[in-house]
C-alpha atoms as an extended CHARMM CRD file, in Angstrom:
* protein
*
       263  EXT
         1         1  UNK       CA             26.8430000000      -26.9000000000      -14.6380000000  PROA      1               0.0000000000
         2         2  UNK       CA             26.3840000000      -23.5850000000      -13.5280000000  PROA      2               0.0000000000
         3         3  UNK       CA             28.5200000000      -22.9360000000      -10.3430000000  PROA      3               0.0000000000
         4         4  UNK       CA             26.0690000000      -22.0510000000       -7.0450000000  PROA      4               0.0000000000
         5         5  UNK       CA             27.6060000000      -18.4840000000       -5.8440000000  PROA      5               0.0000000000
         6         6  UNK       CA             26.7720000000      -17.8230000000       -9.2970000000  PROA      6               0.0000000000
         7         7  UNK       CA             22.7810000000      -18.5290000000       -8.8140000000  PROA      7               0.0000000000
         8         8  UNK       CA             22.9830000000      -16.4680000000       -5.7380000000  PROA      8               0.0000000000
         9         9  UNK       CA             24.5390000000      -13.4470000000       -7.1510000000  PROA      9               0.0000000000
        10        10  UNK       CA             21.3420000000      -13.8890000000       -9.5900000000  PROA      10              0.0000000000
        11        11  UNK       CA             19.0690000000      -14.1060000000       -6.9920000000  PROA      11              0.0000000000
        12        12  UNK       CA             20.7340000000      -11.4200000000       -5.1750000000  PROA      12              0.0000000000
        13        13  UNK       CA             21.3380000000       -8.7520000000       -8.2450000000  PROA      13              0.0000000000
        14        14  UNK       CA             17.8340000000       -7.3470000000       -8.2780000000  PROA      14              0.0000000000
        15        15  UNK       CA             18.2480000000       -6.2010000000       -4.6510000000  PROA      15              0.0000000000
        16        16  UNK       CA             21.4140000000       -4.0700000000       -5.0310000000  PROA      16              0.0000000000
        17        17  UNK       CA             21.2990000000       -0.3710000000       -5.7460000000  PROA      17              0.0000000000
        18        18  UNK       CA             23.6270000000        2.0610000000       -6.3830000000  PROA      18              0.0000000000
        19        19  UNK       CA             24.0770000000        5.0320000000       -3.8630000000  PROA      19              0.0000000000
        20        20  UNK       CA             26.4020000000        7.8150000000       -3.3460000000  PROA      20              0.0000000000
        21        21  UNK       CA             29.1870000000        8.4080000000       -1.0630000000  PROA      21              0.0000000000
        22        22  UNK       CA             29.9710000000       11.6830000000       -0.1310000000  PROA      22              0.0000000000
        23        23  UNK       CA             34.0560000000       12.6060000000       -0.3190000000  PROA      23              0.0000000000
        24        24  UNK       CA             32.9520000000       16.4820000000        0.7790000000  PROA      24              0.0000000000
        25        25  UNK       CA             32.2330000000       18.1900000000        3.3200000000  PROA      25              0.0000000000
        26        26  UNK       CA             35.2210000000       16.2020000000        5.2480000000  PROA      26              0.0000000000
        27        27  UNK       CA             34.1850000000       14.1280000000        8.4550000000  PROA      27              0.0000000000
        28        28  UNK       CA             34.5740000000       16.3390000000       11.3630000000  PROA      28              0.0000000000
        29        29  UNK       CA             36.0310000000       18.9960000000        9.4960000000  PROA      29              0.0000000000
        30        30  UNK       CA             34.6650000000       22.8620000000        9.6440000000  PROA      30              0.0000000000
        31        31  UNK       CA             33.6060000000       25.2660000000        7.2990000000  PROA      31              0.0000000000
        32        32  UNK       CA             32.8240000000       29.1760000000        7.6220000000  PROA      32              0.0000000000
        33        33  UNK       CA             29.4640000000       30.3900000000        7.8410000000  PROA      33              0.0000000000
        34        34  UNK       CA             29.2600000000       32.8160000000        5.3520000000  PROA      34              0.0000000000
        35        35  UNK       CA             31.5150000000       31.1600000000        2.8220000000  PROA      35              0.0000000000
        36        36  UNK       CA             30.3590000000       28.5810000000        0.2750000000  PROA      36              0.0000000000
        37        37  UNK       CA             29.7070000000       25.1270000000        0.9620000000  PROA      37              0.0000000000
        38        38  UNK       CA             31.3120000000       22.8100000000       -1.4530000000  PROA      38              0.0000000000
        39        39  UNK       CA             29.5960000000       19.0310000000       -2.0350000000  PROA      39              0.0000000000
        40        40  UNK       CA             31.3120000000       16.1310000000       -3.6930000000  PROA      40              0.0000000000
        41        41  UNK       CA             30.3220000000       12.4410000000       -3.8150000000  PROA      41              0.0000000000
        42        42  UNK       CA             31.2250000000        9.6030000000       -6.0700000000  PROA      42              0.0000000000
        43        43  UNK       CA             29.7580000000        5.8200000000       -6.6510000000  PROA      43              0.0000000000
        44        44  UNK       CA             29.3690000000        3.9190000000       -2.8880000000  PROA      44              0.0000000000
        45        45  UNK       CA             30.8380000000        0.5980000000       -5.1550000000  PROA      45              0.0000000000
        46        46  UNK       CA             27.5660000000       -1.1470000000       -5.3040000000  PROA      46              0.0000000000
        47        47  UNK       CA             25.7840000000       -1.8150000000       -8.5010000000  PROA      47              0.0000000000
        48        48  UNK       CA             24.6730000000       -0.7860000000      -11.0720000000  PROA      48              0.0000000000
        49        49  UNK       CA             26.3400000000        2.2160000000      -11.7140000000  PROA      49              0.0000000000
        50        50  UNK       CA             25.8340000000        5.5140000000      -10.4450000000  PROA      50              0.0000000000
        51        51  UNK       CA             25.0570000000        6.8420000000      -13.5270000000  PROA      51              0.0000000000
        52        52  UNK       CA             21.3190000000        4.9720000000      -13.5670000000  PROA      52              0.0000000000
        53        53  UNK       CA             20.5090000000        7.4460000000      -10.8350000000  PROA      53              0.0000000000
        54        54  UNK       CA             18.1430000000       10.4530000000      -12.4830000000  PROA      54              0.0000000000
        55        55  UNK       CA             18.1920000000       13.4780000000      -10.1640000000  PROA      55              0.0000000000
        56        56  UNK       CA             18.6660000000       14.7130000000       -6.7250000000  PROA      56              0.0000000000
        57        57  UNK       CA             18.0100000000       17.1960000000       -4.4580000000  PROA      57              0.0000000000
        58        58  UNK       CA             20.2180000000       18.4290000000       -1.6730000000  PROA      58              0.0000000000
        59        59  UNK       CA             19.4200000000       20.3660000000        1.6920000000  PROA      59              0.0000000000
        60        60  UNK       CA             21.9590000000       20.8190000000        4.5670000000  PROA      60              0.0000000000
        61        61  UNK       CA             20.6330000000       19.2580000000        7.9990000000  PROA      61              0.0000000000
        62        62  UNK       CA             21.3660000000       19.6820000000       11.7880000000  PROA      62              0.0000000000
        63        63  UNK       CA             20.7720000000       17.0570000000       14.5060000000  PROA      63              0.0000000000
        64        64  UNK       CA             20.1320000000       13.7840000000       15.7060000000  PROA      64              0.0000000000
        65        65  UNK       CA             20.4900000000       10.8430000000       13.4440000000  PROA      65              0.0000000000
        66        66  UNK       CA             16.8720000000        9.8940000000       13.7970000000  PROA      66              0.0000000000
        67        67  UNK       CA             13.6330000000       11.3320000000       12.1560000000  PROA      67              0.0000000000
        68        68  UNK       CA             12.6610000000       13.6300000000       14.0320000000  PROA      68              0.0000000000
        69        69  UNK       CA             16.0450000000       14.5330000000       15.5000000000  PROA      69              0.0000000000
        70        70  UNK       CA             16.9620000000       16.6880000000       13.0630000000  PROA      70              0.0000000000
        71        71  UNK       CA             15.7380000000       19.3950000000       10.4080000000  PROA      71              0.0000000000
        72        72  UNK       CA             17.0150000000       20.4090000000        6.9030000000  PROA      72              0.0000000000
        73        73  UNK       CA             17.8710000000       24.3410000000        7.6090000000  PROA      73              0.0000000000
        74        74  UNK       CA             18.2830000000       25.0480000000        3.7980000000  PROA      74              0.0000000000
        75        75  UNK       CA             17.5710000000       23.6080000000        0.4300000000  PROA      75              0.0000000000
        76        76  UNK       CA             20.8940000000       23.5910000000       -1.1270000000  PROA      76              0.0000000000
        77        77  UNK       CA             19.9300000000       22.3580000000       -4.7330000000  PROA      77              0.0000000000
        78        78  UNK       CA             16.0470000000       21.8330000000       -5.1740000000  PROA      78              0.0000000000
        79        79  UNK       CA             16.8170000000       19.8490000000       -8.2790000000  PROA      79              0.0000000000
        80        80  UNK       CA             19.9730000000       18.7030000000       -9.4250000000  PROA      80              0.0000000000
        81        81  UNK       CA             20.5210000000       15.9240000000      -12.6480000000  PROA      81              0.0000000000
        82        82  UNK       CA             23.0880000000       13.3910000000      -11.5880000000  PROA      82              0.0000000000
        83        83  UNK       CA             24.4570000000       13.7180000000      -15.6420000000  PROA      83              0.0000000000
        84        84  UNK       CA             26.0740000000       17.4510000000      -14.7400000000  PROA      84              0.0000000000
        85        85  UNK       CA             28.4980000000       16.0020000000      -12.4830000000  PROA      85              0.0000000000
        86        86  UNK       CA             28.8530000000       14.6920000000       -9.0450000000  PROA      86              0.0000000000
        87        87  UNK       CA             29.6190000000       18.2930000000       -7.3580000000  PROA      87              0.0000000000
        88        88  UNK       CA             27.4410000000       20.9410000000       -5.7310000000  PROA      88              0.0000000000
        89        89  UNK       CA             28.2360000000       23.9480000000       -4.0190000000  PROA      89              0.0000000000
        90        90  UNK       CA             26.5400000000       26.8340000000       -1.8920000000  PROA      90              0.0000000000
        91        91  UNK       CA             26.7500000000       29.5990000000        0.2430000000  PROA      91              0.0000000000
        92        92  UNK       CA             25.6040000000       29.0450000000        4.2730000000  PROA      92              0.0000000000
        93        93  UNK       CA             24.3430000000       31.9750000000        5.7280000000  PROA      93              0.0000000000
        94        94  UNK       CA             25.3840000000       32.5590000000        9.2510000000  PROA      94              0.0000000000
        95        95  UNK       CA             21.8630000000       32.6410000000       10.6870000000  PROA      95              0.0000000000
        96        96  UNK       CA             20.9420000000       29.1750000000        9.8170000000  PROA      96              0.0000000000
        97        97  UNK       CA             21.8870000000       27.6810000000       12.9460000000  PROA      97              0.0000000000
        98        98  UNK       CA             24.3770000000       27.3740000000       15.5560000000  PROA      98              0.0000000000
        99        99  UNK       CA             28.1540000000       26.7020000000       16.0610000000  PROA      99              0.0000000000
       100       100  UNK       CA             27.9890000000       23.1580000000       17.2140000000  PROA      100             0.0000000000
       101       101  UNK       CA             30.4760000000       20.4580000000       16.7530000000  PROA      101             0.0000000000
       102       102  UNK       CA             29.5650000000       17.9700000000       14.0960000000  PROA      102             0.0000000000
       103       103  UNK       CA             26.0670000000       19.6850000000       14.4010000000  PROA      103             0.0000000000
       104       104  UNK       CA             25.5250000000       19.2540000000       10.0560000000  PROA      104             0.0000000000
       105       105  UNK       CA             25.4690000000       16.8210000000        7.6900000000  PROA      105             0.0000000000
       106       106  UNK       CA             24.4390000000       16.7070000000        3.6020000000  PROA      106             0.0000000000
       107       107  UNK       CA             21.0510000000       15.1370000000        2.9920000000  PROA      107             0.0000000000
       108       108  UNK       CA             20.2520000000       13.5940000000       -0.4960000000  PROA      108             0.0000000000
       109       109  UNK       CA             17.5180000000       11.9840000000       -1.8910000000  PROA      109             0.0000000000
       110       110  UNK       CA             18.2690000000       10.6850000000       -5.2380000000  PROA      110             0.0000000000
       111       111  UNK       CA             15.4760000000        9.7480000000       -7.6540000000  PROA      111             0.0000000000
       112       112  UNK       CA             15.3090000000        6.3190000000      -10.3420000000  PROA      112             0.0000000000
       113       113  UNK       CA             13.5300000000        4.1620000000      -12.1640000000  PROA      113             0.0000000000
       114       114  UNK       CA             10.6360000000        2.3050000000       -9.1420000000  PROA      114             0.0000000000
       115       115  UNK       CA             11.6570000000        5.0240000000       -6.5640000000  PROA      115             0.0000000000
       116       116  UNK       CA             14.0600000000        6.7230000000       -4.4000000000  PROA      116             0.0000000000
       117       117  UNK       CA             17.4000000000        6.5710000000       -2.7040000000  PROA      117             0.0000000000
       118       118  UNK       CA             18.4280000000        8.7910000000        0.8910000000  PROA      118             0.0000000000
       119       119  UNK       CA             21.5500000000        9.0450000000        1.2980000000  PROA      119             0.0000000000
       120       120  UNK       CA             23.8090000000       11.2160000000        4.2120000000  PROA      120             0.0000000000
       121       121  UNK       CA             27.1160000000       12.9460000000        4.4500000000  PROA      121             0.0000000000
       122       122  UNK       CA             29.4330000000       12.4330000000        7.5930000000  PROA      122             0.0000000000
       123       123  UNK       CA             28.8050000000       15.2500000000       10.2130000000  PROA      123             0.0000000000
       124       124  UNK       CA             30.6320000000       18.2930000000       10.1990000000  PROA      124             0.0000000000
       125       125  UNK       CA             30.6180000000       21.7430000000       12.0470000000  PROA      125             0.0000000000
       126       126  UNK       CA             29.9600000000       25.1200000000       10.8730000000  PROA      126             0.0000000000
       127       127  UNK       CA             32.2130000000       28.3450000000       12.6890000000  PROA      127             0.0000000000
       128       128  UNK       CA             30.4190000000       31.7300000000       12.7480000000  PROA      128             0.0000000000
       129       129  UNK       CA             27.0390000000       30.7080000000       13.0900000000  PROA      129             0.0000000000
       130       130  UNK       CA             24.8260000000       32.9940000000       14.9260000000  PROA      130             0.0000000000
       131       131  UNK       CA             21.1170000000       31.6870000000       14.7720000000  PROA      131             0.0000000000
       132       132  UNK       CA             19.6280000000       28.8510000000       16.9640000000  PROA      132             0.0000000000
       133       133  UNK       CA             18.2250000000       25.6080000000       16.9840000000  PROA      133             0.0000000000
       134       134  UNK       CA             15.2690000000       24.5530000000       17.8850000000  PROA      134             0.0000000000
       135       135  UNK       CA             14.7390000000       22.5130000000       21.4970000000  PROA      135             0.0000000000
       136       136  UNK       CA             14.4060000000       18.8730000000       19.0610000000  PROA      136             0.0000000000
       137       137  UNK       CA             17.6820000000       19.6140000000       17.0140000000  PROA      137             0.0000000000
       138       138  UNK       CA             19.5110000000       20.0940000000       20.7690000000  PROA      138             0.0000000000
       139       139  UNK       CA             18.3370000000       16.9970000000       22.2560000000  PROA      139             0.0000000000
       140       140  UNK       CA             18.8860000000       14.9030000000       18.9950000000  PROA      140             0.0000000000
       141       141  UNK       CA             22.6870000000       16.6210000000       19.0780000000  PROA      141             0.0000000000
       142       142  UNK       CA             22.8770000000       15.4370000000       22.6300000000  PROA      142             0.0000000000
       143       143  UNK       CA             22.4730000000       11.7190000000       21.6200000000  PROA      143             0.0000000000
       144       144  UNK       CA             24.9910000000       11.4900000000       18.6680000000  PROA      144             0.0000000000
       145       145  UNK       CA             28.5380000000       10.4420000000       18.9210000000  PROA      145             0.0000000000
       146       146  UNK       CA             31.0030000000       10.2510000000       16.2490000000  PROA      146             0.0000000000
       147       147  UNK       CA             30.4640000000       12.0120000000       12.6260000000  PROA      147             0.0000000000
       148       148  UNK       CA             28.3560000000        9.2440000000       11.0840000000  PROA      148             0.0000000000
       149       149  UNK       CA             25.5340000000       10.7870000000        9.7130000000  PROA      149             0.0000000000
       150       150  UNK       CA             21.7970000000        9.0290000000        9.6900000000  PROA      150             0.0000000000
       151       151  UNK       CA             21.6640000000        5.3140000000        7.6330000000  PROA      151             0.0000000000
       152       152  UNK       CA             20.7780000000        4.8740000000        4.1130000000  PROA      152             0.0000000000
       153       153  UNK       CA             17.2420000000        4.9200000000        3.3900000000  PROA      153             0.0000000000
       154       154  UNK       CA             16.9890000000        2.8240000000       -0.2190000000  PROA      154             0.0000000000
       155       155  UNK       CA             13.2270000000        3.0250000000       -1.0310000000  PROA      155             0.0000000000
       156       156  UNK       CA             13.8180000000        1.1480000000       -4.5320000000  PROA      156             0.0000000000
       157       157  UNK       CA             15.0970000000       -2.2630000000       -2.4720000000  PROA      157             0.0000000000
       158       158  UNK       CA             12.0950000000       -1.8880000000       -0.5330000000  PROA      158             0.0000000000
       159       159  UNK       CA              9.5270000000       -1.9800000000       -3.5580000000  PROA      159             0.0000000000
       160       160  UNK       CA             11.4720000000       -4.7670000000       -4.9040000000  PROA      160             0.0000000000
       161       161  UNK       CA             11.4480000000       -7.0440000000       -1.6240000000  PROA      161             0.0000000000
       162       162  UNK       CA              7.3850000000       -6.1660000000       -1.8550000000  PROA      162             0.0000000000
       163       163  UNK       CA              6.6460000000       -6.8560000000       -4.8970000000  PROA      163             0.0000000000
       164       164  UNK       CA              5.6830000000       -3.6410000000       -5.8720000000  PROA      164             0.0000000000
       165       165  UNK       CA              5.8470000000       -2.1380000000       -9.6600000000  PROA      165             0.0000000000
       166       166  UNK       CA              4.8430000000        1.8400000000       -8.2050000000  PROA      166             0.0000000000
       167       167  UNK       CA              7.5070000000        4.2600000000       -7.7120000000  PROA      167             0.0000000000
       168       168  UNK       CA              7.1590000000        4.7430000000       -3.5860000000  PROA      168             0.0000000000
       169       169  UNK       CA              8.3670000000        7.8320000000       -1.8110000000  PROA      169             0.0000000000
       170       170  UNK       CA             10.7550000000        7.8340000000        0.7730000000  PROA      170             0.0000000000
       171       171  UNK       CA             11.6570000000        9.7440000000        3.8840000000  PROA      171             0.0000000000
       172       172  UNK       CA             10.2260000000       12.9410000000        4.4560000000  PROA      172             0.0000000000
       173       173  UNK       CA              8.2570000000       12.4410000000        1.0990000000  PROA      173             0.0000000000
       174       174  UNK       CA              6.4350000000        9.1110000000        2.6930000000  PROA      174             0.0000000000
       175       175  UNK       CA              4.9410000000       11.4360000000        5.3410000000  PROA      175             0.0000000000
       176       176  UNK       CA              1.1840000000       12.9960000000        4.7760000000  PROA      176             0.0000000000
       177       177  UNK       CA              1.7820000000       16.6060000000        4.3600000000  PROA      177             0.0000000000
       178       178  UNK       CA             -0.7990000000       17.6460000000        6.7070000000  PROA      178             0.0000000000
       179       179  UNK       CA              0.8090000000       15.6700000000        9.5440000000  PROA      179             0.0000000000
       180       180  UNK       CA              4.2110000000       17.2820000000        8.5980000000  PROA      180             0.0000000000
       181       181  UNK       CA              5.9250000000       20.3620000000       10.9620000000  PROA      181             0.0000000000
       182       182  UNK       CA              8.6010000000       23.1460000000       10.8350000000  PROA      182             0.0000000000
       183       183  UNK       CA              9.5560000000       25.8480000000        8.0490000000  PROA      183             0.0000000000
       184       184  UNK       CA             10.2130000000       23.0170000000        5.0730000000  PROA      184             0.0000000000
       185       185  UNK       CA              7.5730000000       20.4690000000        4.1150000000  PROA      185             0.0000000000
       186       186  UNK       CA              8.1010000000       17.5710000000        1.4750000000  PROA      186             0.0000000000
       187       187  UNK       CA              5.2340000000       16.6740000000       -1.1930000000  PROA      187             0.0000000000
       188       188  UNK       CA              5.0360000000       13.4840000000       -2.3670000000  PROA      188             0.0000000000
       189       189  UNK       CA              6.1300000000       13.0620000000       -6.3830000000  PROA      189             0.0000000000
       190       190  UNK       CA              3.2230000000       14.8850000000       -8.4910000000  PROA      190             0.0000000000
       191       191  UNK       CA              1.4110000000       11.9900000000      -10.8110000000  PROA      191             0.0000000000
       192       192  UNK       CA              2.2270000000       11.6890000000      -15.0410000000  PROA      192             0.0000000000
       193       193  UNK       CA             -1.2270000000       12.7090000000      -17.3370000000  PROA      193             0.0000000000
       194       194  UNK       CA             -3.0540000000       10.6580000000      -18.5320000000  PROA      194             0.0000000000
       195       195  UNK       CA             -2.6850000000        9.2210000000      -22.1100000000  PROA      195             0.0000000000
       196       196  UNK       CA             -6.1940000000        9.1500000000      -22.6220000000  PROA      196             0.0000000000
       197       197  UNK       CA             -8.8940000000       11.8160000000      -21.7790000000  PROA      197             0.0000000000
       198       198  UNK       CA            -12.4620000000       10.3610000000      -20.5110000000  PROA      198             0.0000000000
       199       199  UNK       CA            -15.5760000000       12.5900000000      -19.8900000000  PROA      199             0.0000000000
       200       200  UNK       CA            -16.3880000000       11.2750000000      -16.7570000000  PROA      200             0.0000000000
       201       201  UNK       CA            -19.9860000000       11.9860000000      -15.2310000000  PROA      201             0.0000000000
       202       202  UNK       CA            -18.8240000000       11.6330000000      -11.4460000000  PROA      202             0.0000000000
       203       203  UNK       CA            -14.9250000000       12.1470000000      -10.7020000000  PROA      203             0.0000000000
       204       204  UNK       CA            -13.8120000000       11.2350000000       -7.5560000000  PROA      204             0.0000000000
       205       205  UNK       CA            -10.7900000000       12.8180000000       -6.1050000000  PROA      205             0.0000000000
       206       206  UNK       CA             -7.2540000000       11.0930000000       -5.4140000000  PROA      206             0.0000000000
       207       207  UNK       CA             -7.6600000000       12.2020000000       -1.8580000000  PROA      207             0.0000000000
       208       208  UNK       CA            -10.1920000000       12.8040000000        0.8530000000  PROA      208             0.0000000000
       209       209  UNK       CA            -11.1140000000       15.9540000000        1.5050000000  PROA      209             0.0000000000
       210       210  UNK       CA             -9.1600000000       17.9020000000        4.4700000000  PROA      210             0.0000000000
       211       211  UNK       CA            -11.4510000000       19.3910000000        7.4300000000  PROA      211             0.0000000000
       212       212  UNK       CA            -12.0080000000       22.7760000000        7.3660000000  PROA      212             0.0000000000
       213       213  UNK       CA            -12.1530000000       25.0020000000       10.0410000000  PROA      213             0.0000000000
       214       214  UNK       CA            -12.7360000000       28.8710000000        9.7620000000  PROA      214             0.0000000000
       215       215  UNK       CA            -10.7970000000       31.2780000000       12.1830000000  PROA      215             0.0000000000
       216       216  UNK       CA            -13.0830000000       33.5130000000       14.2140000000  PROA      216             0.0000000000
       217       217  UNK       CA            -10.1960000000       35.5310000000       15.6340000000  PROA      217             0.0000000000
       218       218  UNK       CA             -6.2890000000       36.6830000000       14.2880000000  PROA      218             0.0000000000
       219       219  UNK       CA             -4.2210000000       33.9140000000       13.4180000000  PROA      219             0.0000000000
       220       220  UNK       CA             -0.3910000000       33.4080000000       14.3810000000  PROA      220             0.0000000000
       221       221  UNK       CA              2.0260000000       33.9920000000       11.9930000000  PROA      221             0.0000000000
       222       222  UNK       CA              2.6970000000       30.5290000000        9.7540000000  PROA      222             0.0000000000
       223       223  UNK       CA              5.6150000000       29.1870000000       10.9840000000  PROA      223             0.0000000000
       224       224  UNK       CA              6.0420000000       26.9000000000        6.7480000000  PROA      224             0.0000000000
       225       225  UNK       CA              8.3490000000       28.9500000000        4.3500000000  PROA      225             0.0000000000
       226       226  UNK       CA              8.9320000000       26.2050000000        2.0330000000  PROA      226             0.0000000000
       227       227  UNK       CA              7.6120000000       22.9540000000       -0.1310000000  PROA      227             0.0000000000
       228       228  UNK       CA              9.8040000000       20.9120000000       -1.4790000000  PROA      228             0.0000000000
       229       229  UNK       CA              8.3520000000       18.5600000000       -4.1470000000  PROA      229             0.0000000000
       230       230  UNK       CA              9.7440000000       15.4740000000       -5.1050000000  PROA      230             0.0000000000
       231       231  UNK       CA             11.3180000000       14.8230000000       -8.2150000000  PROA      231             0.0000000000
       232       232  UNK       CA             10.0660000000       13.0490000000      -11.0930000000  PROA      232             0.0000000000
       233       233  UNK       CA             11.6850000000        9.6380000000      -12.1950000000  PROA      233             0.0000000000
       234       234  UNK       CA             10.8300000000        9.3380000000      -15.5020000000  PROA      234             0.0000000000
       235       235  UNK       CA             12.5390000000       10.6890000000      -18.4510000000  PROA      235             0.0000000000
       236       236  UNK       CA             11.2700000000       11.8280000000      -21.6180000000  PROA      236             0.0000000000
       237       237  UNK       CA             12.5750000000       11.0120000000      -25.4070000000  PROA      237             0.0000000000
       238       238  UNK       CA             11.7160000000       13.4040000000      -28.5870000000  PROA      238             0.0000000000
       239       239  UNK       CA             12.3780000000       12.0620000000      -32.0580000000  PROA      239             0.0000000000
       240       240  UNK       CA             12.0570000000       13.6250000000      -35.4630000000  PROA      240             0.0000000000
       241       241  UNK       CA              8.9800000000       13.7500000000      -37.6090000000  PROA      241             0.0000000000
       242       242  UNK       CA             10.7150000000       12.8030000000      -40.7120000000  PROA      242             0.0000000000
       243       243  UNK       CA              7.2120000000       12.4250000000      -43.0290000000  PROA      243             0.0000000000
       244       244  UNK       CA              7.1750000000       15.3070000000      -45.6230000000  PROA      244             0.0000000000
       245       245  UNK       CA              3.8500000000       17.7350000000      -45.1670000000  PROA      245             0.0000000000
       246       246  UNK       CA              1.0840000000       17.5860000000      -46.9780000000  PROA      246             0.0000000000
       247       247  UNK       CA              1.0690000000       19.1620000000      -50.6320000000  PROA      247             0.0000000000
       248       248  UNK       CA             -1.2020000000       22.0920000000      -50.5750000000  PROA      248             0.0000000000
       249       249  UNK       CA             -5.5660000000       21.3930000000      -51.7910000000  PROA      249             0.0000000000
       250       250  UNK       CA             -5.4030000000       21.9690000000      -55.9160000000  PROA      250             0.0000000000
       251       251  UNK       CA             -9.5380000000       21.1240000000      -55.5790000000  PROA      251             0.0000000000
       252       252  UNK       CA            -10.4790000000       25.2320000000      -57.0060000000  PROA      252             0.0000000000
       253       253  UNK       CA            -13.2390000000       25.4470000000      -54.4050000000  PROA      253             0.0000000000
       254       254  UNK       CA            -10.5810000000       24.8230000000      -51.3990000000  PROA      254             0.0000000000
       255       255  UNK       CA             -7.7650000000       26.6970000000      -53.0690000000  PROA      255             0.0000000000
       256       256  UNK       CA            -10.2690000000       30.4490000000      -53.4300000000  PROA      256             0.0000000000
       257       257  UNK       CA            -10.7030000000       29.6080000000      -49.6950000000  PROA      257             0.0000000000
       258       258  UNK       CA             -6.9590000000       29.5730000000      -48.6380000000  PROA      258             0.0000000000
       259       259  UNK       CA             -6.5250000000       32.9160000000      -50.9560000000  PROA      259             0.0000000000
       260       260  UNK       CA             -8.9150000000       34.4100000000      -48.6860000000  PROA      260             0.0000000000
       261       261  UNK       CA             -6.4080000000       34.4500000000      -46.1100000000  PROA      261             0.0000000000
       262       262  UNK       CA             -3.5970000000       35.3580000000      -47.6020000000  PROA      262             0.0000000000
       263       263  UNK       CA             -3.9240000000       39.4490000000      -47.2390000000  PROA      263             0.0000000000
């Protein structure tokens, strides 16, 4: 008879995920603006392994723990494979924000097989800093205490709890990019081809279309710099065509037809 905490560890396997835990930047420790930013993180303990993780992107944020609170003021690694290593590193320029304690933490969003994990770095502070934040990075600052960075977001548990087989997106990816604000925007995960191509007579598109409106006078400056696109979960194998080529036409009609060619 099989023992009952083993059932429930059945039960409860699907709904486990591994994460990351970040060892670097130190909690409530302070870099140099200017200087390079170094990143480590190892396996949180959970299962499986952090090596079923795909890829990840990094940006350093400032602010409050809650969306909204807080911004990412630089893409650190737009797309980093989890197989390279478990370190990052780069270099903070001193414009990027103010010198506020435990202002900045690491955000990653890690990519695998039916979605996407979020995952933050303690809070830390930055010396040397001589840009500014905007009025919602202060007032999210004002309401943190400590050096715990925002929770966990684990996307995958949540597709497994629903029932659902589609890779979701997660954080700032889940957001419609229209709707988004601020210098950095987040587009959702761009969709695989087709294996099969169809002539249809009357596509339709994925989405509806936007509203257009035409400007009758000078516009403002655009305040978006960059896109960030999700990465892709899926990986791709190659193989060898081992099957010998074809021997060359001997029929004489076909064979004065390839000399044609050969001058």
């Amino acid at each position: 008879m099989i023992p009952r905490y083993v059932w429930l560890l059945a039960i409860l396997a699907p709904y486990v995920f591994a994460d990351v835990r970040f060892t670097m930047p130190e909690a409530g420790g302070t870099i140099k603006a200017g200087g390079s930013l170094k990143i480590e993180w190892e396996d949180s303990g959970e299962t499986p392994a952090l090596d079923t993780l795909l890829s990840y992107q990094l940006f350093l944020c400032a602010g409050g723990n809650e969306a909204g609170t807080y911004i990412p003021v630089k893409t650190l690694v737009p797309t980093g494979q989890f197989s390279a290593g478990n370190t990052a590193s780069s270099t903070v320029e001193v414009g990027l924000g103010e010198s506020v304690e435990n202002a900045y933490f690491i955000k990653m969003i890690s990519t695998a097989p039916g979605g996407s994990v979020v995952n933050y770095s303690p809070r830390f502070s930055i010396s040397g800093m001589t840009g500014t934040f905007p009025a919602t990075v202060t007032a999210g600052l004002a309401t943190v205490a400590g050096t715990d960075g925002p929770a966990t977001e684990n996307n995958i548990q949540s597709n497994q709890q629903g029932g659902g087989n589609a890779p979701g997106v997660d954080g700032d990816y889940g957001i419609t990019y229209t709707m988004q604000t601020g210098a950095m925007r987040f587009a959702p995960m761009p969709k695989n081809p087709p294996t099969k191509i169809t002539a249809g007579k009357n596509p339709k598109p994925i989405y509806p279309t936007s509203a257009v409106q035409f400007a009758a006078t000078k516009m403002a400056i655009p305040t978006q710099k960059t896109t960030v696109t999700q990465s892709f979960t899926f990986s791709v194998e190659s193989a060898e065509n081992t099957v010998a080529a074809a021997a060359q036409p001997t029929d004489g009609a076909m064979q004065k037809f390839l000399n044609r060619w050969k001058d």
